[in-house]
N, C-alpha and C positions, 0 to 999 in steps of 0.2 A: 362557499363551503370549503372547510381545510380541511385534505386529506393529505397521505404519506407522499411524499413528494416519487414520482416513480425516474428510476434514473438509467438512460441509455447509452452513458458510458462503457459497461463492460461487451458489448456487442459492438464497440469504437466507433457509435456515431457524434458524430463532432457537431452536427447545426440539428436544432429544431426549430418549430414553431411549437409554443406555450400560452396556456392563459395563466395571466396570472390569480394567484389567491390570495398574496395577502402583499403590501408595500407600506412600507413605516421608515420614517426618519430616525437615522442612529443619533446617538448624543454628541459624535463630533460633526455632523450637519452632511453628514452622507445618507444614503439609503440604502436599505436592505429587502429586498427582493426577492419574495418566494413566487413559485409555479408549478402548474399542477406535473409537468416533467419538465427533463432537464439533460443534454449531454455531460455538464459538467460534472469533475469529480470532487466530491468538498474534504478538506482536510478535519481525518477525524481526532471528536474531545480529547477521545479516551485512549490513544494510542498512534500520537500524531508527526507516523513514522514517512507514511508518502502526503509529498503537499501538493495543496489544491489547483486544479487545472486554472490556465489565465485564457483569455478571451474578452468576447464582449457580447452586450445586449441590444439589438434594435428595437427603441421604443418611438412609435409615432415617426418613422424615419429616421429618427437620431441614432447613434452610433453611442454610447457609453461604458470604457474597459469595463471589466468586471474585474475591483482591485486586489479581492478579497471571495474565497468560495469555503462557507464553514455551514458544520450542522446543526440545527433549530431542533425546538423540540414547541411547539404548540400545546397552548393546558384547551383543550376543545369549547371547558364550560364558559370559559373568561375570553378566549382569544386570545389568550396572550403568548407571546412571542419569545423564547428564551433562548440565546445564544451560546455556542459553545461551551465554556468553562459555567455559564450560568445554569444550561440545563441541571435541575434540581434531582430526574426522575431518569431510571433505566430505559433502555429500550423496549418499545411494545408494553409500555406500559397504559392498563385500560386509561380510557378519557384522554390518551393525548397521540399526537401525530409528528412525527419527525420527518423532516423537511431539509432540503440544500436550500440554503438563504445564501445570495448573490449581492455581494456587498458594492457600491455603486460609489463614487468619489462622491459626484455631485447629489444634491439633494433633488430626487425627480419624483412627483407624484403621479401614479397609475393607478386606474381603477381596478378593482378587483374584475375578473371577464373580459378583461380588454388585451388580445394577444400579442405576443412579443416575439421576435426572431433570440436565440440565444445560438452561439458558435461559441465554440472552444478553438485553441489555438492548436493544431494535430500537431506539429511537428515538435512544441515543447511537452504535450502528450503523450509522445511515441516516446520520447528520449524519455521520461520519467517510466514508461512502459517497463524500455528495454531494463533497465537499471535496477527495476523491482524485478523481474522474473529471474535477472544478473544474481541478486541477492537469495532467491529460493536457489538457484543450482550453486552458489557459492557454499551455502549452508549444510547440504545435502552429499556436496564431496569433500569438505571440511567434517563430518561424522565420519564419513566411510572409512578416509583417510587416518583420523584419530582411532577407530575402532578397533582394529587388532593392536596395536600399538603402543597403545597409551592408555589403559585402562587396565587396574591391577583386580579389581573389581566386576565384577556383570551388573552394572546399573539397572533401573526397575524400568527406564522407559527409552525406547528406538522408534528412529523417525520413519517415514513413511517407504524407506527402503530396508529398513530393519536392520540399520545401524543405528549404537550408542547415539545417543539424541545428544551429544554435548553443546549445540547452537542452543535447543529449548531451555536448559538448565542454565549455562552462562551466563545466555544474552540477559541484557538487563536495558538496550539501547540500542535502537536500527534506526538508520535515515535514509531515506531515496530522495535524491537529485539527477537532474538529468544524466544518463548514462553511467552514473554511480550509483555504488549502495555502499553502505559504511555500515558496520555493524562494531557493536562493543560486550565484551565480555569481561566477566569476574570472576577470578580464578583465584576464589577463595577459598578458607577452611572445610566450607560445607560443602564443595564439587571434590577437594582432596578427600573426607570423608566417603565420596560417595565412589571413591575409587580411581580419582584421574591423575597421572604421572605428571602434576604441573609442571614440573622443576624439568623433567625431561622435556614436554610438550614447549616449554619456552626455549632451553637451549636448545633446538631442533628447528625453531620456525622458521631457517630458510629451504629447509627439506622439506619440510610441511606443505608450504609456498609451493613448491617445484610439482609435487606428486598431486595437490590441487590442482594446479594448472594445466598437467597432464590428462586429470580427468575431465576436466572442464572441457577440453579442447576434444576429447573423443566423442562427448556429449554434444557440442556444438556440430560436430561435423556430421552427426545423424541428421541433423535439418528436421528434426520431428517436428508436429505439431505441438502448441500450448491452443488448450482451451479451459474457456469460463466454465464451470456448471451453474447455473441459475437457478434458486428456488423459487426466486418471486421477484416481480418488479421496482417492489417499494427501497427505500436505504438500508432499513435494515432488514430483508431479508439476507439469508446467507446465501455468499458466492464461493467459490472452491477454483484455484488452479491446478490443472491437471496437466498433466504429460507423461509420458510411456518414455521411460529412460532407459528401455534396453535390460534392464536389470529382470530380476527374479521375481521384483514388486509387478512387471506389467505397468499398467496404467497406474498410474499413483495421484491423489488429490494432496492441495493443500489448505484449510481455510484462508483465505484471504478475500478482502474490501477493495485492492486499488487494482488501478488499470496494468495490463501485462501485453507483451506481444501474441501473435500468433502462430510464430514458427521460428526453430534454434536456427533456423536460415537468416534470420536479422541481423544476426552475429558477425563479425569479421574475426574481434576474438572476444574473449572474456577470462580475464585474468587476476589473480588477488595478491594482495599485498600486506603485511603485517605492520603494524607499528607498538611496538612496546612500551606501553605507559609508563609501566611500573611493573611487581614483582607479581600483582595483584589485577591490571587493569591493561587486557590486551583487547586491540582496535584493528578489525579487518577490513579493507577496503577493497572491492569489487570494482575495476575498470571495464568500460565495455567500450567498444570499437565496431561502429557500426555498420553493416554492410552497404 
């Protein structure tokens, strides 16, 4: 029976034991691998900004990487199996089940109920961890900072600390890689419409850079906790990162899917850096240094 595949990544367990539910051969002569849970974390269709945990599977004593971790979407009545870009249908959509399918080099046959050990790799886990959480405090003092500043205007929307949201409205493009996050913004017509001193904000960006940095480092040195809030087991229930940054917010969440650390004590530092595209297309890069 195919149900939602339930996922014990954001609680950062790295190994289980799984039955599997469904095993089918890809069209370049590997396999793909669902079960009924799963440590890993799959990288998502529709927004495939942090990528998929690496690891492996023990089947029958064999040892198999897992080359490839993406999200399925099962049609219930047919059994059929759709993979990332193919998924047809939303999430939580009646008649179907969405699943981490574990993509396998070799072509291995496994019965449906036949248990499997699955490990994720923790320490390129942890480095994609730090890098994504890197990226939410990147974002969060990159507003605060822009806030008095640089906006001629009172925008309609602030972020979860109740500064000018200018990450949400910009960003058009985030990446997490180990111990980085990269984020891209558009500093077009419709952000200057909406009130933002581009022209000033870009001839500034090495003060910008400085008074980030600043914050960033006062934030690190609280040692607070980050945690998950969980609504439900399955993929696509929703997950939220939280952390209390000392601010007037208290406790603050943020929606997010990937894996995050535990405590700004991970840190040694975390610092960001601008690259300027063009007049139009500015690129912020998050370095972390890990403790």
């Amino acid at each position: 029976m195919i149900e939602p595949t339930k996922v014990l990544f954001p609680t950062q367990q790295t190994q289980a034991t799984a039955t599997v539910m469904l095993c089918q051969a890809t069209e370049q002569g590997g396999t793909w691998l669902v079960t009924d849970q799963t440590p890993f974390h799959p990288v998502s269709h529709i927004w495939p900004d942090h990528p998929a945990d690496q690891g492996q599977v023990e089947i029958a004593g064999n040892l198999h990487p897992v080359v490839a971790c993406l999200v399925g979407a099962v049609e219930l009545a047919t059994q059929t199996l759709y993979v990332d870009q193919a998924i047809p249908v939303k999430r939580d959509t009646e008649g179907w089940a969405f699943v981490v399918v574990h993509q396998l080099e070799e072509n291995v046959l496994v019965a449906a109920g036949e248990p499997v050990t699955l490990t994720v790799d923790a320490d390129h886990q942890q480095a994609l961890s730090r890098g994504h959480s890197g990226g939410h405090l990147s974002s969060l003092a990159l507003n605060k900072v822009l806030h008095h500043d640089f906006w001629r205007k009172v925008p309609s929307r602030v972020d979860e600390l109740g500064y000018y949201d200018f990450h949400s409205y910009a960003q058009t493009e985030s990446r997490v890689t180990p111990d980085r996050s990269t984020d891209t913004y558009r500093l077009g017509k419709t952000l200057r419409k909406r009130g933002l001193n581009s022209a000033d904000m870009v001839a500034q960006l090495e003060a910008i850079a400085a008074r980030i940095n600043e914050q960033l480092e006062l934030w690190r040195q609280s040692g607070t906790q980050v945690m998950m809030r969980i609504e439900g087991p399955a993929l696509t229930d929703s997950r939220y990162w939280q952390c209390d940054l000392g601010e007037e917010a208290g406790l603050i969440e943020i929606p997010c899917g990937g894996t995050h650390i535990r405590s700004l004590a991970e840190y040694a530092r975390i610092a960001v850096r601008f690259e300027l595209v063009s007049e139009q297309e500015l690129v912020m890069v998050t370095d972390i240094t890990p403790a």
